[in-house]
C-alpha positions in Angstrom: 43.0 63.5 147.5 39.1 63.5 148.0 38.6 64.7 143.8 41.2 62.2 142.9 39.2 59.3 144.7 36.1 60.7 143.4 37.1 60.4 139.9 38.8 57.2 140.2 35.8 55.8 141.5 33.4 57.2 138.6 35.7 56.3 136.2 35.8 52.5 137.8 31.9 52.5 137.6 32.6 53.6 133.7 34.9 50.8 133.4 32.7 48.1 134.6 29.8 49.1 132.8 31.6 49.1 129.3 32.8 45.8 129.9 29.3 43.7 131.2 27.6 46.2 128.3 29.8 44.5 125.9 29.5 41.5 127.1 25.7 41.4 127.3 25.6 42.8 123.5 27.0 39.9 122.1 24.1 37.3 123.4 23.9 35.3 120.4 21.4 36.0 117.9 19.0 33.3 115.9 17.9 32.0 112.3 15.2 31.1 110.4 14.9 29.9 107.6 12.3 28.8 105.1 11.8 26.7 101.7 10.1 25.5 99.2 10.7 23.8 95.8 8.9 21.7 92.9 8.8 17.9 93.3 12.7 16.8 92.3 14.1 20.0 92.3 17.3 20.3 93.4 16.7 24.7 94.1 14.1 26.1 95.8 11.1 27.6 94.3 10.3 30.4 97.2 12.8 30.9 100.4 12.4 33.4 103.1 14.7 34.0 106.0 14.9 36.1 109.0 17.0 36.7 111.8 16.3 38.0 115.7 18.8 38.9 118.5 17.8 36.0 121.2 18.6 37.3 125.0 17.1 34.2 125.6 18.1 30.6 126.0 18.5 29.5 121.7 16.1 26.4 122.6 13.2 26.5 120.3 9.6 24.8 120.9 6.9 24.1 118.1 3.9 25.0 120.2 1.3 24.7 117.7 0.6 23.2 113.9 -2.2 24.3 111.9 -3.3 22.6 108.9 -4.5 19.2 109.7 -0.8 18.1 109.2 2.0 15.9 110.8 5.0 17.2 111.0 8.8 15.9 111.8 11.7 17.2 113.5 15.2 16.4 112.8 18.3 17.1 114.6 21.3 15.0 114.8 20.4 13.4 118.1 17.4 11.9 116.4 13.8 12.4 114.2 10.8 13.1 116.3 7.3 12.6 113.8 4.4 14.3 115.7 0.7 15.6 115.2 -1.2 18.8 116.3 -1.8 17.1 119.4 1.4 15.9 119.7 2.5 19.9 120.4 4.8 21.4 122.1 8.0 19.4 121.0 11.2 21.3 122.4 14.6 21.6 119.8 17.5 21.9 122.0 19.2 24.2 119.4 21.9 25.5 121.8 24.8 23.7 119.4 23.0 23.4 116.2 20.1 23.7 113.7 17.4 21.5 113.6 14.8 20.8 110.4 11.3 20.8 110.6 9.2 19.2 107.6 5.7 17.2 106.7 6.4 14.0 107.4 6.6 11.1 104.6 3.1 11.3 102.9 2.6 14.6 103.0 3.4 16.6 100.3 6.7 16.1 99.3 7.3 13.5 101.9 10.2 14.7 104.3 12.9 14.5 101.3 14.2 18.2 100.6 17.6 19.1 98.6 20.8 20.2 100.3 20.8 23.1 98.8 17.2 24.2 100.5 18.9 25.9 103.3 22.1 27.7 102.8 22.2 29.9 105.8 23.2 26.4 107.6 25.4 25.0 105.0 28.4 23.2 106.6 26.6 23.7 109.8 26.0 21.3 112.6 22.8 19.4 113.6 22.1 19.7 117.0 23.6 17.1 119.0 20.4 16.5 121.4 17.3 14.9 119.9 13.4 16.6 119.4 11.6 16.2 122.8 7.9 15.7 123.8 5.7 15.5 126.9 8.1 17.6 128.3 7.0 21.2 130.3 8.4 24.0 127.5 11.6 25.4 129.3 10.3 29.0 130.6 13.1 30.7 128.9 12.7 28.8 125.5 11.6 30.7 122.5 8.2 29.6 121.2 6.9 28.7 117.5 3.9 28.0 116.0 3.9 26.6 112.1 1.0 26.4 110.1 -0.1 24.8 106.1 -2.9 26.6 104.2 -5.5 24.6 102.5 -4.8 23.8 98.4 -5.3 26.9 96.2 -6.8 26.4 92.9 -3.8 25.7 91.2 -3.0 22.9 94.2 0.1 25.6 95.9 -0.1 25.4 99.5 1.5 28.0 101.8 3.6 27.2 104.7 4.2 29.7 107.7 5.5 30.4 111.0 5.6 32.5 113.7 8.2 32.6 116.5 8.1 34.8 119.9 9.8 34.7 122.9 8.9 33.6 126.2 6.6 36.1 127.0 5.1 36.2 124.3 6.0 38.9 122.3 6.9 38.3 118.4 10.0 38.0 117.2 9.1 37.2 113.5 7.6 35.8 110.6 7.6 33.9 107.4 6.4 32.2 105.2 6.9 30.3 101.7 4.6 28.8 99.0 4.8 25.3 98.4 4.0 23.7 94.8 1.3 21.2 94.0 3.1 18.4 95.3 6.5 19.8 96.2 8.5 20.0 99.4 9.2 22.2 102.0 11.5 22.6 105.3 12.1 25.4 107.7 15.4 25.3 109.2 16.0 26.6 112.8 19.0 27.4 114.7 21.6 29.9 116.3 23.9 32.5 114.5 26.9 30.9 114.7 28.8 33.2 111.8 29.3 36.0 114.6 26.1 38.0 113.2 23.1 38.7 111.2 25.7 38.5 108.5 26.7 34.5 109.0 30.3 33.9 108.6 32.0 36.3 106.6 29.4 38.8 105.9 28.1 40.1 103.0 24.6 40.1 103.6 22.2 42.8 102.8 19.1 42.4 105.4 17.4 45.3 103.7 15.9 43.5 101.0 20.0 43.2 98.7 20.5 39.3 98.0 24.9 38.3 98.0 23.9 34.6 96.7 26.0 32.3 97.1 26.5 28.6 95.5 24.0 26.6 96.9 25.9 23.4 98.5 26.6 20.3 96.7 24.0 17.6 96.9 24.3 14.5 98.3 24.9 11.3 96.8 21.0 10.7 96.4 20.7 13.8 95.5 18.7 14.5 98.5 19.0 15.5 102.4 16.6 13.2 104.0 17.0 14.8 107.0 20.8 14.4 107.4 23.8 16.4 107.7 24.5 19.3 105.4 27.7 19.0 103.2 31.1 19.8 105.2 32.8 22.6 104.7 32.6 26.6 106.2 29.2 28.6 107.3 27.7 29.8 104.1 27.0 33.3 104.1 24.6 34.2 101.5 20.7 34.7 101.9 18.1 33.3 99.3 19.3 30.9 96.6 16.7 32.0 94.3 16.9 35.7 94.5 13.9 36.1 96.8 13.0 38.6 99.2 14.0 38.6 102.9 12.8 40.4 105.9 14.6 43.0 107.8 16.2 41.6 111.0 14.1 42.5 113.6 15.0 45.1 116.2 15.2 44.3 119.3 16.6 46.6 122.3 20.5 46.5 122.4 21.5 46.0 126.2 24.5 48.1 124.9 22.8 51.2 124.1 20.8 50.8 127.6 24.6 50.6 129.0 25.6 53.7 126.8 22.9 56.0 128.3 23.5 54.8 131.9 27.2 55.7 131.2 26.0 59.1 129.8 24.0 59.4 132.9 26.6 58.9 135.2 28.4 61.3 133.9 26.3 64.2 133.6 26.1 63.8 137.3 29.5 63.7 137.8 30.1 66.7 135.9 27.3 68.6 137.7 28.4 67.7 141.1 31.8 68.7 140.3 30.7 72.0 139.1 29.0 72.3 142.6 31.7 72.1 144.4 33.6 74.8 142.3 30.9 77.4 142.4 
């Protein structure tokens, strides 16, 4: 009677911890994208993505932007146009992607092609608009975007940087921007179930599955509005270009895998006890 309670017992503790293990695992993980094309191009030039498993609420804030540049936000609750000292500006990405761009009269204005970010195609804009002179939510992810001075040949190079709340990184990208070209950076949760988006068939160790890059509009251009319709688009860069490995992040899983393997190592050892 005692062993059989004993084991029952062990074996409930086993049970539970699969379950909120699994369940922890799945916290949903985040995007970002970047790109860059010529003036009236309908592909981009350079692109760059990355991916990071967020534990953390999928609200995003531009902290910082370097370059002497102003920048706007879009989502589809609204377009926020702000300056360096117009920093931090919170994107409630919980349901959707927003776009971040130089505003109009910057290079390229803030008039990009549909077909600059795949990874969202037949996404959703988030429904709540960019926010300022707001305190950053403490468990929001953080970001800092930055725009190099001209080269010689007049390229400019557009980065960013995103870490979590504490602080630590998460990752990193960047694109070059031609003379007079555009540029976005699209930022949002995996909804596709994965590092994969919708469907799989990416390779995050440097492989490129391309899709077709999504219709254009009507003009032509996005202008800061809603992607075509249609499913999650799977495919990484639309021009072939390299991508960064997803970074790795501790798996609550495998923390809930070795407490299992603790547990029962001591179950085994204190039945073995009791035998000898």
């Amino acid at each position: 009677m005692h062993r059989a309670l004993f084991w029952s017992r062990i074996w409930g503790a086993v049970l539970m911890m699969t379950l909120v293990g699994t369940a922890v695992a799945r916290a949903e993980g985040f995007w970002v994208t970047l790109a860059a094309g010529l003036a009236g191009g309908s592909v981009p030039s350079d692109y760059f993505e990355f991916w990071f498993d967020s534990q953390h609420g999928p609200s995003l804030a531009i902290m910082s932007l370097n370059g002497g540049f102003t920048a706007q936000a879009t989502t589809g609750g609204g377009t926020t146009v702000f300056s360096p000292l117009g920093t931090p500006v919170l994107l409630p990405t919980q349901d959707g992607y927003a776009t971040l761009t130089q505003s109009s009269g910057g290079i390229g204005g803030s008039s990009f092609p549909a077909s600059a970010l795949p990874r969202f195609a037949g996404g959703s804009l988030a429904s709540g608009p960019p926010v300022t002179g707001l305190p950053v939510p403490p468990d929001a992810l953080r970001a800092g975007v930055g725009l190099s001075p001209p080269a010689s040949n007049g390229s400019r190079v557009v980065t960013i940087d995103v870490s979590d709340p504490n602080g630590t990184p998460l990752g990193s990208g960047q694109v070059t921007v031609p003379e007079g070209g555009w540029w976005v950076i699209g930022l949002g949760p995996d909804s596709g179930g994965g590092r994969d988006g919708a469907g799989g068939g990416t390779d995050q160790s440097g492989g490129n599955d391309t899709p077709n890059p999504p219709p254009l509009g009507n003009d032509g251009n996005q202008d800061g509005g809603a992607p075509p319709d249609g499913g999650m688009q799977p495919g990484p860069s639309p021009t072939g270009g390299s991508q960064s490995d997803p970074v790795a992040t501790p798996e609550p899983g495998g923390i809930w895998m070795a407490a299992l393997g603790g547990v029962t190592v001591m179950a085994w050892r204190r039945r073995r006890r009791k035998t000898d």
